[in-house]
N, CA, C and O atoms as a GROMACS GRO file, in nm:
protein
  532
    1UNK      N    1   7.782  28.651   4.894
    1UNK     CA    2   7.702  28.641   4.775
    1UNK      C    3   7.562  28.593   4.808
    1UNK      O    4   7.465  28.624   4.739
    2UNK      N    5   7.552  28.507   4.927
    2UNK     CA    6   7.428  28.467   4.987
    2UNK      C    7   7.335  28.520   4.995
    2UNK      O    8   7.220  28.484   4.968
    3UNK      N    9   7.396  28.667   5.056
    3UNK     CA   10   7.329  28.746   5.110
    3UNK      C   11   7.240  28.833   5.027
    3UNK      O   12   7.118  28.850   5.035
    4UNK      N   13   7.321  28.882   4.952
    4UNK     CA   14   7.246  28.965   4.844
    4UNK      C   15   7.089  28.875   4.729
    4UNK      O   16   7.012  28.923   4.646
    5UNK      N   17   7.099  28.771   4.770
    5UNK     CA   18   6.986  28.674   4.684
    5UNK      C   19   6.899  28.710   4.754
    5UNK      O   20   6.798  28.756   4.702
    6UNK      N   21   6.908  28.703   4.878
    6UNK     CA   22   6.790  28.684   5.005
    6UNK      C   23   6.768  28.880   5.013
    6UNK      O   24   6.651  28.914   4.997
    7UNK      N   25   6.806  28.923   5.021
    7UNK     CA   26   6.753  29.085   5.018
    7UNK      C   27   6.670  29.074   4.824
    7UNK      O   28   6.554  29.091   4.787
    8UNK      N   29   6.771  29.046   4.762
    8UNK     CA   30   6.637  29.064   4.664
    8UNK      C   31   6.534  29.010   4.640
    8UNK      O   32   6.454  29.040   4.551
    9UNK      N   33   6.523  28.904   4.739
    9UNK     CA   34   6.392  28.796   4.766
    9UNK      C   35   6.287  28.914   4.825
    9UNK      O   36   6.204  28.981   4.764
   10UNK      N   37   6.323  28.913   4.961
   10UNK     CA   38   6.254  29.032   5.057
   10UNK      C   39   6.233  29.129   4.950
   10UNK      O   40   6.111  29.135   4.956
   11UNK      N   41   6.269  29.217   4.848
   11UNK     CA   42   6.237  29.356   4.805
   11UNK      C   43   6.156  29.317   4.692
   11UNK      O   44   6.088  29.410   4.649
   12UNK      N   45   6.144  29.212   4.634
   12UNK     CA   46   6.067  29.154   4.544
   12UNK      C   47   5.945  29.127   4.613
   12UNK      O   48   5.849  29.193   4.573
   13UNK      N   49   5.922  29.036   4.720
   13UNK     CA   50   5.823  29.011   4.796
   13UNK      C   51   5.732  29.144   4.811
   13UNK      O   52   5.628  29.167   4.750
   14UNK      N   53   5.795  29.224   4.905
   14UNK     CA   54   5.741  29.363   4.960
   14UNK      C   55   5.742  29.431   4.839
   14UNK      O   56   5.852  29.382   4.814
   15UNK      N   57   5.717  29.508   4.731
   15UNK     CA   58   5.715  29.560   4.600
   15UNK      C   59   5.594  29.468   4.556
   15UNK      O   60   5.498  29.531   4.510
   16UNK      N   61   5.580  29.332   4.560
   16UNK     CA   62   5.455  29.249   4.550
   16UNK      C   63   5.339  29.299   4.623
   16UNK      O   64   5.241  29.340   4.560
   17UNK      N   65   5.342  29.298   4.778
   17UNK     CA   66   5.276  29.308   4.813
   17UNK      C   67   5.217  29.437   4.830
   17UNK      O   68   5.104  29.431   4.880
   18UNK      N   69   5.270  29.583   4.796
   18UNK     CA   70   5.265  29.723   4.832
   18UNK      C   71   5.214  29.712   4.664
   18UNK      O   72   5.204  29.830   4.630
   19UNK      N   73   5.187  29.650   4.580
   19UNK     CA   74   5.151  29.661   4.426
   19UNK      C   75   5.037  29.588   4.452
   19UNK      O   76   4.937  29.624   4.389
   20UNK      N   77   5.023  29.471   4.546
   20UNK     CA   78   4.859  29.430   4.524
   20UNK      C   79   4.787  29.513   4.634
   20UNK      O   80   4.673  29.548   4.604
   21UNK      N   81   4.829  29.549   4.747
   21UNK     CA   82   4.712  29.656   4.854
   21UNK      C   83   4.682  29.763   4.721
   21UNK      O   84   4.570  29.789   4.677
   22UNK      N   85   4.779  29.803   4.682
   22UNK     CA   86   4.762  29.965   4.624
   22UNK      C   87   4.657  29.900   4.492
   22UNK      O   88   4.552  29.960   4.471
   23UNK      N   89   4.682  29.810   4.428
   23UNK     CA   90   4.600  29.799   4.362
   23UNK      C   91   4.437  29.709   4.377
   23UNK      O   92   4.380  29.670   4.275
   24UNK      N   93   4.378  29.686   4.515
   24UNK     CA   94   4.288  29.623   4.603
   24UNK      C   95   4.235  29.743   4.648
   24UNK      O   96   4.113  29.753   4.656
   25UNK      N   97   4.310  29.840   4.682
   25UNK     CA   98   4.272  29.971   4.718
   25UNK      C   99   4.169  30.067   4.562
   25UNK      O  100   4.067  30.133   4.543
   26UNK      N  101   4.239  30.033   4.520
   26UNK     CA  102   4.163  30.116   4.398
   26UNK      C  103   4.064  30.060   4.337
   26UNK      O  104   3.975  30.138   4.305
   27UNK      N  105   4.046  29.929   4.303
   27UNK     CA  106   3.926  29.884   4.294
   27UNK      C  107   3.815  29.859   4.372
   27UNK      O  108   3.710  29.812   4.327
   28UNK      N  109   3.837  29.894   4.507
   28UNK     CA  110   3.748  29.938   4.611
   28UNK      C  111   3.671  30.051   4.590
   28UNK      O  112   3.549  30.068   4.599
   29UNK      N  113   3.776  30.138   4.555
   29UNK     CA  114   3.720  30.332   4.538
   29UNK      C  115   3.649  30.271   4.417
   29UNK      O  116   3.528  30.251   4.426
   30UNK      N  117   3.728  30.233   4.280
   30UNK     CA  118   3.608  30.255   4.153
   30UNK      C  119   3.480  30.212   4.204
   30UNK      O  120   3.389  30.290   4.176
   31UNK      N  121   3.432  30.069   4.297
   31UNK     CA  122   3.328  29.971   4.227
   31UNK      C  123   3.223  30.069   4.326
   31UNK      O  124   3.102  30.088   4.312
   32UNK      N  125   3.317  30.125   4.432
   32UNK     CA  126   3.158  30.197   4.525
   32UNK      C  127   3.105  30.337   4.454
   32UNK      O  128   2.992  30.375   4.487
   33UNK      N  129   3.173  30.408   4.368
   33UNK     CA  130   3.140  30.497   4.281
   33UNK      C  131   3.070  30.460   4.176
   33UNK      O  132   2.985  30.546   4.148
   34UNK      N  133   3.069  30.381   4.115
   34UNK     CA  134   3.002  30.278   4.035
   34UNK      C  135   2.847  30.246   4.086
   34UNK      O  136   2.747  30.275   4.020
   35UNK      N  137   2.843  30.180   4.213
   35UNK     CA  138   2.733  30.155   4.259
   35UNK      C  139   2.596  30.274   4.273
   35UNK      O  140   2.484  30.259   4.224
   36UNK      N  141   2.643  30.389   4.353
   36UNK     CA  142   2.634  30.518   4.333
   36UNK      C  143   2.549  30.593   4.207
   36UNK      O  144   2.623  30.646   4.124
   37UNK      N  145   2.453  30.601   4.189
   37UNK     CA  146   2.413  30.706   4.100
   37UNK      C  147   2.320  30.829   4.102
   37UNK      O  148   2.270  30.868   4.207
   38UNK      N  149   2.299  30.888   3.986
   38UNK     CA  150   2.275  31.042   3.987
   38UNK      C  151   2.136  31.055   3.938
   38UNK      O  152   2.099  31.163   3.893
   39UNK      N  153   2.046  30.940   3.944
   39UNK     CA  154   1.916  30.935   3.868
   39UNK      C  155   1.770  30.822   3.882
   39UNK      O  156   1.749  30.723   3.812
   40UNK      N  157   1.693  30.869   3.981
   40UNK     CA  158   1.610  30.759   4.031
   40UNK      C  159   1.500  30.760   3.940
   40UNK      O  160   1.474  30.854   3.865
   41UNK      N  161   1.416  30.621   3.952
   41UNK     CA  162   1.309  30.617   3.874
   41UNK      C  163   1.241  30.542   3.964
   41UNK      O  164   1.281  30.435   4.010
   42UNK      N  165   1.067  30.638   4.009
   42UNK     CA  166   0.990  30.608   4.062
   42UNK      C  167   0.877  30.599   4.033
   42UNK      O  168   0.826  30.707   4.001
   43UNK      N  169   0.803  30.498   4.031
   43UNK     CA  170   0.628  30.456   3.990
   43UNK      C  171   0.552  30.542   4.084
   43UNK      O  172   0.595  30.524   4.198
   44UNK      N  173   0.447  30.634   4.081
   44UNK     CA  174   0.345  30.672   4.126
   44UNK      C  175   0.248  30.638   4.064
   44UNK      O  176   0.226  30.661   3.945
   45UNK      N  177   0.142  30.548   4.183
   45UNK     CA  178   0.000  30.488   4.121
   45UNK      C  179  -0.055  30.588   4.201
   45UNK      O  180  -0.020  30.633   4.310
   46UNK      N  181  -0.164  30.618   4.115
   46UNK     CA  182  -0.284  30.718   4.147
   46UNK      C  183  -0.385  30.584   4.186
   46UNK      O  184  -0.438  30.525   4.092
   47UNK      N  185  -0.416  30.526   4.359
   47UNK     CA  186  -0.507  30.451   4.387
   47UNK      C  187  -0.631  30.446   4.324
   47UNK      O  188  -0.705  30.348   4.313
   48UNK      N  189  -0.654  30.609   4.265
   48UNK     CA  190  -0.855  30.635   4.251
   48UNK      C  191  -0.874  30.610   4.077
   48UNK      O  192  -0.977  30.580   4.016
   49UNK      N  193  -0.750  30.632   4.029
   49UNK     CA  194  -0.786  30.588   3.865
   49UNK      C  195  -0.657  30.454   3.817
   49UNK      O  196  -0.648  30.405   3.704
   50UNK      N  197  -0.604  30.432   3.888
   50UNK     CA  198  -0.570  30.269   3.864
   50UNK      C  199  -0.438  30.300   3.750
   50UNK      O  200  -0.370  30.219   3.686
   51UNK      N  201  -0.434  30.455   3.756
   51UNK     CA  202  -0.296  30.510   3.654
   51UNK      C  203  -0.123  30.485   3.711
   51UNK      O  204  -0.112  30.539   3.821
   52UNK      N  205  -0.044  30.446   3.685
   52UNK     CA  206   0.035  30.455   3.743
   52UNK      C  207   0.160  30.535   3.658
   52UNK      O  208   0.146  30.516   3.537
   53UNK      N  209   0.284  30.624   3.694
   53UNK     CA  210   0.330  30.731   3.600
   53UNK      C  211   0.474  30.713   3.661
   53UNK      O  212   0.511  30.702   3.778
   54UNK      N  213   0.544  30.714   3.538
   54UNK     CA  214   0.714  30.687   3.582
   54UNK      C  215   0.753  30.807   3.631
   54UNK      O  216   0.703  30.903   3.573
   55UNK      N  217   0.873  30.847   3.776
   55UNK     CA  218   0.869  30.998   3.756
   55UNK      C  219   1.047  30.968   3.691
   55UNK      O  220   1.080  30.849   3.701
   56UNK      N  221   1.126  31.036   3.647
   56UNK     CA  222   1.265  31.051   3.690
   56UNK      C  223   1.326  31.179   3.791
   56UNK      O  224   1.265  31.282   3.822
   57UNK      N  225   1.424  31.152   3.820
   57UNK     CA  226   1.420  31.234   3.926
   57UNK      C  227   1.607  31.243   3.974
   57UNK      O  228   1.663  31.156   4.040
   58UNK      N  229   1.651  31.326   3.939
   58UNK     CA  230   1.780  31.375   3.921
   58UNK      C  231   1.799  31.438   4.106
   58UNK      O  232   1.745  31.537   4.156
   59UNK      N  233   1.886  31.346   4.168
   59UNK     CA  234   1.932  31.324   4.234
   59UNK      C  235   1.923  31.488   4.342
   59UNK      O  236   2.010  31.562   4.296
   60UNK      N  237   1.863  31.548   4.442
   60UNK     CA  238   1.876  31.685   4.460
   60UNK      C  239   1.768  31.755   4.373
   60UNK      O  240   1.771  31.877   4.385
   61UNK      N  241   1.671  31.706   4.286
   61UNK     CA  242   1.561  31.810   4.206
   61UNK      C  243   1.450  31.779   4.285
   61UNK      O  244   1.461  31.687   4.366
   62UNK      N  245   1.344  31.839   4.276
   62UNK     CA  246   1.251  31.820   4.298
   62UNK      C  247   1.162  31.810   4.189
   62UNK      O  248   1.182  31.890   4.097
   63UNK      N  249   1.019  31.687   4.173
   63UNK     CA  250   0.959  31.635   4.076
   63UNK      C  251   0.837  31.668   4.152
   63UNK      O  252   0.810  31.621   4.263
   64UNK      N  253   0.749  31.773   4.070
   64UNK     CA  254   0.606  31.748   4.110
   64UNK      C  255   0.504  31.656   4.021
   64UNK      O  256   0.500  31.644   3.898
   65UNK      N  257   0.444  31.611   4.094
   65UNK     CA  258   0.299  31.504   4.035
   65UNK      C  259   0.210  31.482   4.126
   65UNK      O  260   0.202  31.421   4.233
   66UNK      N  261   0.099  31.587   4.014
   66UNK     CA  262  -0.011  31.612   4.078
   66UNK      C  263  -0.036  31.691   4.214
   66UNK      O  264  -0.046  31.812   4.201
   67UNK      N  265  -0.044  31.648   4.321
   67UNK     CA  266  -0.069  31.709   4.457
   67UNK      C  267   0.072  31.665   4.552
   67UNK      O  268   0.083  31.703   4.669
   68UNK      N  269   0.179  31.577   4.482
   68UNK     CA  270   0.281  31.526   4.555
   68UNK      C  271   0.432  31.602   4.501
   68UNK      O  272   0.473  31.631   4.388
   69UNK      N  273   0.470  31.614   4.594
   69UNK     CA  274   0.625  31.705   4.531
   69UNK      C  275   0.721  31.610   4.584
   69UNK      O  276   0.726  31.588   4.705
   70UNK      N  277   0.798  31.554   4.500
   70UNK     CA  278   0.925  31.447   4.561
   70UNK      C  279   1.065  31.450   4.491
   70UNK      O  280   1.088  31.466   4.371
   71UNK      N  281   1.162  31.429   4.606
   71UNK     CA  282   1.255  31.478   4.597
   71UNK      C  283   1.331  31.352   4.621
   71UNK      O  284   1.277  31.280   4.705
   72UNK      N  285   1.453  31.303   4.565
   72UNK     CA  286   1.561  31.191   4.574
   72UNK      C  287   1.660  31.295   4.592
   72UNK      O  288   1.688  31.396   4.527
   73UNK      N  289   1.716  31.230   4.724
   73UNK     CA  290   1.856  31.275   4.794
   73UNK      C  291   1.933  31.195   4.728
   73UNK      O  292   2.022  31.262   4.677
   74UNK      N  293   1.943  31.091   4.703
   74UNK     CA  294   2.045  30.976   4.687
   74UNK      C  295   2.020  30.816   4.661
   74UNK      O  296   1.945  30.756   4.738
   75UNK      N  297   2.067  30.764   4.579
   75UNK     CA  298   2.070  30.624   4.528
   75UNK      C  299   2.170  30.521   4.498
   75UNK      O  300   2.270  30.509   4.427
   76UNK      N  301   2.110  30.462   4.571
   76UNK     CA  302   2.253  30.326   4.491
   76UNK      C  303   2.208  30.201   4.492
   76UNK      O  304   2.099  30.170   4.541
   77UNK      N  305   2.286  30.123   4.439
   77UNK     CA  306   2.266  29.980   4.370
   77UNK      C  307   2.332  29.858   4.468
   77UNK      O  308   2.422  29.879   4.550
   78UNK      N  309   2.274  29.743   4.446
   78UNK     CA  310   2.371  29.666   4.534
   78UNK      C  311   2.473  29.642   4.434
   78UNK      O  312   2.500  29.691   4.325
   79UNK      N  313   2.539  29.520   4.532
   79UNK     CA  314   2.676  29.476   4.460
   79UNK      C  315   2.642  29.346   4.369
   79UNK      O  316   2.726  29.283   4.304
   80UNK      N  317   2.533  29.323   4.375
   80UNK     CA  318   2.494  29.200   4.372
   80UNK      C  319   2.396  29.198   4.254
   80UNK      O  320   2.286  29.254   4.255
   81UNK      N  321   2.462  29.109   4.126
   81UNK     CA  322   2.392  29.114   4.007
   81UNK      C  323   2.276  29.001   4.042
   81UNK      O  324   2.177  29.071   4.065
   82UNK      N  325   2.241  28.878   4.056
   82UNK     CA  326   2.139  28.801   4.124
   82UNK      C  327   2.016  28.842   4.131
   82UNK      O  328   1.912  28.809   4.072
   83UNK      N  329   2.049  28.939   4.233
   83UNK     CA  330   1.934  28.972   4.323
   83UNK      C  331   1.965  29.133   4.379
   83UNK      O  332   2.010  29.171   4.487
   84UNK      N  333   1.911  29.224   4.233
   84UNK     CA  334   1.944  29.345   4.271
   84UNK      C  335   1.871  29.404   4.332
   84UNK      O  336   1.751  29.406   4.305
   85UNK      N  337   1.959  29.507   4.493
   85UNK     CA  338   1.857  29.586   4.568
   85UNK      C  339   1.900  29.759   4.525
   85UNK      O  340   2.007  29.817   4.507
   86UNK      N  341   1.779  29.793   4.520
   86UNK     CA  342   1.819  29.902   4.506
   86UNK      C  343   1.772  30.018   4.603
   86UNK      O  344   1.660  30.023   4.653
   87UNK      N  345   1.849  30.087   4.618
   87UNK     CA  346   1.793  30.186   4.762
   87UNK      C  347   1.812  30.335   4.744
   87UNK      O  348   1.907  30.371   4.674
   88UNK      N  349   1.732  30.429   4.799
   88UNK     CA  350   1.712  30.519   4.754
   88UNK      C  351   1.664  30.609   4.883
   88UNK      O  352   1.586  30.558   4.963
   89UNK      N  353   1.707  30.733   4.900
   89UNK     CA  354   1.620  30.850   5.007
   89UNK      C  355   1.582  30.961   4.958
   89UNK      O  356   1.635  31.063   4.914
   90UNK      N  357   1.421  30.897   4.985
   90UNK     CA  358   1.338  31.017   4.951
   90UNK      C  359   1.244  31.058   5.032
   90UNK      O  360   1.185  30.980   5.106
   91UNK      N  361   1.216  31.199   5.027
   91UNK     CA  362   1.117  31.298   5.055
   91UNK      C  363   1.009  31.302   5.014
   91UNK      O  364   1.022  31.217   4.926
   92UNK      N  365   0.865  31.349   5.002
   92UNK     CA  366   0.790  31.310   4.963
   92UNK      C  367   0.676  31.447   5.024
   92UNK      O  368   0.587  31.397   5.093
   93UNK      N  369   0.664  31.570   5.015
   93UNK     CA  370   0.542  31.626   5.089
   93UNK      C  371   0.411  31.619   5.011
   93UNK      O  372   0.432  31.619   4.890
   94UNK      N  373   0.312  31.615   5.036
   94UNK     CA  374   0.188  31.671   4.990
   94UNK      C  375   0.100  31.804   4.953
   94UNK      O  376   0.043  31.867   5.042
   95UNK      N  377   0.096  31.831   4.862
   95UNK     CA  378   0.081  31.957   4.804
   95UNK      C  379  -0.035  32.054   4.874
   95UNK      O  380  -0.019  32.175   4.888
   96UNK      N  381  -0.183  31.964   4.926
   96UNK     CA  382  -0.272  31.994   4.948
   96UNK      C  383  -0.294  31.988   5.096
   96UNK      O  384  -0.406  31.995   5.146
   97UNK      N  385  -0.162  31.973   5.179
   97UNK     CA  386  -0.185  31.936   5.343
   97UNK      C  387  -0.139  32.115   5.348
   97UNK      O  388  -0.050  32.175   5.288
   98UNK      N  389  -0.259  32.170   5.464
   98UNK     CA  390  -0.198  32.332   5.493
   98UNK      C  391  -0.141  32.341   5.632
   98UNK      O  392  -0.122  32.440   5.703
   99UNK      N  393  -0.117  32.203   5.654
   99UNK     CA  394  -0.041  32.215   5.860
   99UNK      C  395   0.067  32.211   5.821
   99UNK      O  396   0.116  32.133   5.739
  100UNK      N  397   0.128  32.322   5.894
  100UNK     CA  398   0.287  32.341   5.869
  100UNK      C  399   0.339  32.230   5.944
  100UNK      O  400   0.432  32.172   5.888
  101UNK      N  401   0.298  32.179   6.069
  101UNK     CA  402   0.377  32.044   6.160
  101UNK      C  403   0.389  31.977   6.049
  101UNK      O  404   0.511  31.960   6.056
  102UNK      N  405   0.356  31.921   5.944
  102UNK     CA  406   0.311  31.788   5.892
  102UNK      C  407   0.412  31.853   5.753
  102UNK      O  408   0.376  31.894   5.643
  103UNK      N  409   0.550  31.840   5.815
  103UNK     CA  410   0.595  31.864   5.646
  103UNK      C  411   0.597  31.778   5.554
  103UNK      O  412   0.525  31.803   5.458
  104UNK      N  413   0.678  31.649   5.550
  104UNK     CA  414   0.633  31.536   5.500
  104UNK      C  415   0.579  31.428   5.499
  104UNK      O  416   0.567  31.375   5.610
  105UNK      N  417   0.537  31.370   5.405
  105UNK     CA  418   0.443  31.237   5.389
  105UNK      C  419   0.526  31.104   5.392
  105UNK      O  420   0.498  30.985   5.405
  106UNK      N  421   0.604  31.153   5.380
  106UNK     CA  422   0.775  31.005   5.397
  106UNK      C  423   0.943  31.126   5.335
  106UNK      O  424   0.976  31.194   5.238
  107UNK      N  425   1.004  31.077   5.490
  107UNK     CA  426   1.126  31.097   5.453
  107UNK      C  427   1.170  30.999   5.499
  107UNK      O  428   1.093  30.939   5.574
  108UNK      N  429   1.274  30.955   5.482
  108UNK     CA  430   1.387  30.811   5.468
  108UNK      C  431   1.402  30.723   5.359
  108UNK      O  432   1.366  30.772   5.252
  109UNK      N  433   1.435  30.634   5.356
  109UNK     CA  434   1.472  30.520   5.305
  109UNK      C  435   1.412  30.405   5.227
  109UNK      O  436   1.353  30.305   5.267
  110UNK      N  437   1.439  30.441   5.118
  110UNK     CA  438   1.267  30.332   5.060
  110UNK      C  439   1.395  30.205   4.969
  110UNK      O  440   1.502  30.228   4.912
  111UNK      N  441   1.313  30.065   4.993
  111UNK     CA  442   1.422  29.934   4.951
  111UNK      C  443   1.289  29.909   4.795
  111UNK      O  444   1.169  29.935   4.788
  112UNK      N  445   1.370  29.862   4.714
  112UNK     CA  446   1.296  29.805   4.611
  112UNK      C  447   1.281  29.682   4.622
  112UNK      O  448   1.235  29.637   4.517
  113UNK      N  449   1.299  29.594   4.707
  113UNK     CA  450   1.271  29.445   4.698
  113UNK      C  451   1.183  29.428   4.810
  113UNK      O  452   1.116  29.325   4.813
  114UNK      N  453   1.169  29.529   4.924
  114UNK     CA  454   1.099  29.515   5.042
  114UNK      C  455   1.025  29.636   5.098
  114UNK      O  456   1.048  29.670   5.215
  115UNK      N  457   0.935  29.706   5.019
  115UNK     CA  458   0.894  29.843   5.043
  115UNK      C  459   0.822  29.849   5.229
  115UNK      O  460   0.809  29.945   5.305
  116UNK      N  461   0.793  29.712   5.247
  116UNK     CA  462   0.711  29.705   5.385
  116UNK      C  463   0.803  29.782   5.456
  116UNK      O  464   0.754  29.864   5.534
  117UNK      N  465   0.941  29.775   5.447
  117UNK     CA  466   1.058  29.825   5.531
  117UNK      C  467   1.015  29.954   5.639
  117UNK      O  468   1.003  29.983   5.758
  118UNK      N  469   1.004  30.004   5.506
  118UNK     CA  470   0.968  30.216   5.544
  118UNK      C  471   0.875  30.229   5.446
  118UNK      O  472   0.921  30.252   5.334
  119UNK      N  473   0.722  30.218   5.460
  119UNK     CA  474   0.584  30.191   5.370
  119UNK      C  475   0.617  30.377   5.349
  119UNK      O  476   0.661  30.466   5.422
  120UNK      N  477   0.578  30.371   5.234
  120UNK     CA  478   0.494  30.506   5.180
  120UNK      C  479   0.314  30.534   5.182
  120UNK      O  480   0.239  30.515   5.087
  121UNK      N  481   0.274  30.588   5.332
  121UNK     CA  482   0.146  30.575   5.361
  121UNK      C  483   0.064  30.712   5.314
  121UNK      O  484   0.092  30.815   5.376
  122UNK      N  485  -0.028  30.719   5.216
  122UNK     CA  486  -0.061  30.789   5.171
  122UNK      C  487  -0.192  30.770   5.071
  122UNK      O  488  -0.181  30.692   4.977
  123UNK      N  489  -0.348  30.859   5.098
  123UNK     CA  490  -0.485  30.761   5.096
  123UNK      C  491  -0.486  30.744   4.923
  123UNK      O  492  -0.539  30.645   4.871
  124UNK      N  493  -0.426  30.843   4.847
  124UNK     CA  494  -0.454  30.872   4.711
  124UNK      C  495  -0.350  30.820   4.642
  124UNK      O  496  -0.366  30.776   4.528
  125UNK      N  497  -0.243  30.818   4.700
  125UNK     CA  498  -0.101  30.768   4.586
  125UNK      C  499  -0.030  30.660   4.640
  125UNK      O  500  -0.045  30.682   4.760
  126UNK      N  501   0.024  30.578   4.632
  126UNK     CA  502   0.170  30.484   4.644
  126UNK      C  503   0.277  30.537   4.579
  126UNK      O  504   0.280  30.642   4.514
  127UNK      N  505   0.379  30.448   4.602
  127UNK     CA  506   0.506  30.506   4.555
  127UNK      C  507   0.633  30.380   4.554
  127UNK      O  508   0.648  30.308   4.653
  128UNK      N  509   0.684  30.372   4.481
  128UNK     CA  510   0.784  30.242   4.438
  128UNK      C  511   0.903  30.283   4.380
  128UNK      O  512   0.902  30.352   4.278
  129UNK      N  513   1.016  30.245   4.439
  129UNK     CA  514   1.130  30.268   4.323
  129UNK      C  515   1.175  30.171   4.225
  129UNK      O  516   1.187  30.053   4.258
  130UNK      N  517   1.193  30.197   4.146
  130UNK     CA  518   1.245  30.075   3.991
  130UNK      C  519   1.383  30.113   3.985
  130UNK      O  520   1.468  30.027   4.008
  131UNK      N  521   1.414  30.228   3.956
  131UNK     CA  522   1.560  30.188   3.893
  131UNK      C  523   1.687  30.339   3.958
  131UNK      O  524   1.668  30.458   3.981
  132UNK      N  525   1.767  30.280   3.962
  132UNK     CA  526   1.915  30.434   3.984
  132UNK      C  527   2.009  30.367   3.922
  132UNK      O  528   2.039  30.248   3.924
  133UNK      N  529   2.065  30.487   3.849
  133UNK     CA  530   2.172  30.502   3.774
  133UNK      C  531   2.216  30.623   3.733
  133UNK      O  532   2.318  30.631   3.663
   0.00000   0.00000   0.00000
């Protein structure tokens, strides 16, 4: 009769623990899909008139403004409500450059809390990200 207490100890235990991985597991998958989004928002200041213009920019489109054509590959959010970073890869060519070497004006990785990271160097425009979702 001993015996049978102690096996349903063990199958209770293990059924515990195969119910909290599986469910540790899935709130892993939701929160990084979550983080993840389909929609950047970037400030372009025009240096020479002191204008600056929200673009949005759907993840894969391309947004022209003015002499600059820019494109967001991808965005996401930190995990971290505090002190949110937000990060983003974008493309960036210039409309008015005719050297084919020189395709873009910034590709990689631009941080919203630390743009020095990967600067967007360019004599007429800047460029900033604010927001993905």
């Amino acid at each position: 009769m001993r015996k049978n207490i102690k096996v349903g100890k063990i199958k209770f235990k293990f059924s515990f623990i195969i119910l909290f991985s599986l469910l540790s597991f899935y709130t892993n998958l939701s929160s990084s899909s979550d983080l993840e989004g389909s929609v950047t928002e970037i400030k372009v200041l025009d240096k020479i008139s002191s204008k600056n213009v929200l673009v949005k920019l759907k993840n894969g489109d391309e947004a022209r403004h003015k002499d600059l054509a820019i494109k967001s590959m991808k965005c996401k959010n930190s995990e971290f409500d505090d002190n949110p970073e937000i990060t983003a890869y974008i493309q960036v060519r210039d409309l008015n450059n005719k050297n084919k070497d020189d395709v873009f004006v910034f590709n990689g990785w631009m941080f919203s809390s630390s743009p020095s990271i990967a600067p967007f160097d360019h004599p007429v425009y800047d460029i900033w990200l604010v927001k993905c979702y």
